[in-house]
Every structure is written in structure tokens, then in C-alpha cells.
C-alpha positions in Angstrom: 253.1 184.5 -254.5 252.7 184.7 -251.0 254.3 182.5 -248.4 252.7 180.9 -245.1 251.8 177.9 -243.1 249.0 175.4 -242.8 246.6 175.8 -240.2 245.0 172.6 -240.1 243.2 170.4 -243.4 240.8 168.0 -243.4 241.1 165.0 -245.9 238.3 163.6 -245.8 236.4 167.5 -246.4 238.8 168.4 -248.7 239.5 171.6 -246.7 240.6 173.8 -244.3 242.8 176.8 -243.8 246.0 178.7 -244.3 247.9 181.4 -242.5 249.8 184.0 -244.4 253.3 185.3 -242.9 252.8 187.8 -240.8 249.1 187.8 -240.5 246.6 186.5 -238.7 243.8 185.7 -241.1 242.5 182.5 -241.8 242.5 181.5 -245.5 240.5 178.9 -246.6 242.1 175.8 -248.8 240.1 173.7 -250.8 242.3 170.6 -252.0 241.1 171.8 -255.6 243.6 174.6 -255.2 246.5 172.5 -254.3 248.6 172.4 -257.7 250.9 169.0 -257.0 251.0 165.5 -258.7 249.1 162.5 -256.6 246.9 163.1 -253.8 246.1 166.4 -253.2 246.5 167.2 -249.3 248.5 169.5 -246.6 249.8 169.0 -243.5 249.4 171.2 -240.5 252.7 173.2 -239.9 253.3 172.7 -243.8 255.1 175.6 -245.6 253.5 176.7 -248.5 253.7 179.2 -251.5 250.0 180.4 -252.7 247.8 183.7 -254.2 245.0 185.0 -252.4 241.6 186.0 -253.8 238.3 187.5 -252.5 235.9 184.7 -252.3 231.9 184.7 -251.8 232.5 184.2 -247.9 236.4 185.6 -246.9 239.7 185.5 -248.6 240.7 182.2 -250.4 244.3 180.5 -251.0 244.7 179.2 -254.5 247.7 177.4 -256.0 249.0 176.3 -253.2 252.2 174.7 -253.3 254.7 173.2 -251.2 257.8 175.8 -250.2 260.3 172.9 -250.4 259.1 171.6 -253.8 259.9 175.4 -255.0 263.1 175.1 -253.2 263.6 171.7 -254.6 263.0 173.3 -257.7 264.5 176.1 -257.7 268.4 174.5 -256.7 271.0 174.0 -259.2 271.3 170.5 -260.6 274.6 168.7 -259.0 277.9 169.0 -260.9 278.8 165.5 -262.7 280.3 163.0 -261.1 283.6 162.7 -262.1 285.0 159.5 -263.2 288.3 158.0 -261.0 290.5 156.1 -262.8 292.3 153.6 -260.2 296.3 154.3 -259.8 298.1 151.8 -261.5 302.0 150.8 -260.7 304.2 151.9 -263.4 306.8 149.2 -264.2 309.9 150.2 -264.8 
């Protein structure tokens, strides 16, 4: 996978286009490529994770994901809270 940032997307087109790291080419998006739970969109400035392919008109980005939901995903669950028993007085 590949990492860059959203150009811009259109909601209501269900589109628009992704720039790869370090390059200058616009990918196209097509929400149908966006691999996440709920409604499928990205926000311009979003970090994302994606594969390219040739498509019939220019290079196409195909599932997308979010960078912090790998992050997210890839981060070690949190130790266990320990349990804290009060201090209790001794009587003597």
C-alpha cells in the first residue's frame, strides 16, 4: 500500500481525487473504493493508505483507507488496569 492525501471529494458525486506522497498525480477516488464501515466519504487534507491501478482514463486509487484507522489498528491494546485496594489502619 501506498500512502497520500485527499485532494478534494465530492459527496454528493461520489468522487474525486487523491495525491500519492511524493507525487504530483491526481488519482481518481470513487467512494466504491473506500473500504470503511458507515458512510463512505473523505475529507480533503485526509491521510490515507490505498493501491493504485491503471484505469480506462488515468491511474485509479482503490481501497482506500484511513492512515489513523491503520494506526488505530495497528497499536498495542492497553495494559489492564490494575485493581487498588484502599489502605486500611492496622489495629494493634
Amino acid at each position: 500500500m501506498v500512502s497520500g492525501k485527499v485532494k478534494w471529494f465530492n459527496n454528493a458525486k461520489g468522487y474525486g481525487f487523491i495525491i500519492e506522497d511524493g507525487r504530483t498525480e491526481d488519482l481518481f477516488a470513487h467512494f466504491s473504493a473506500i473500504k470503511m464501515d458507515g458512510y463512505k466519504t473523505l475529507k480533503a487534507g485526509q491521510a490515507v493508505r490505498f493501491e493504485i491501478i491503471q484505469g480506462p482514463k488515468g491511474l485509479h486509487a482503490i481501497d482506500i483507507q484511513s492512515a489513523a484507522a491503520e494506526v488505530m489498528a495497528s497499536a498495542p491494546e492497553p495494559a489492564a488496569a490494575r485493581k487498588i485496594e484502599p489502605a486500611t489502619e492496622n489495629s494493634a
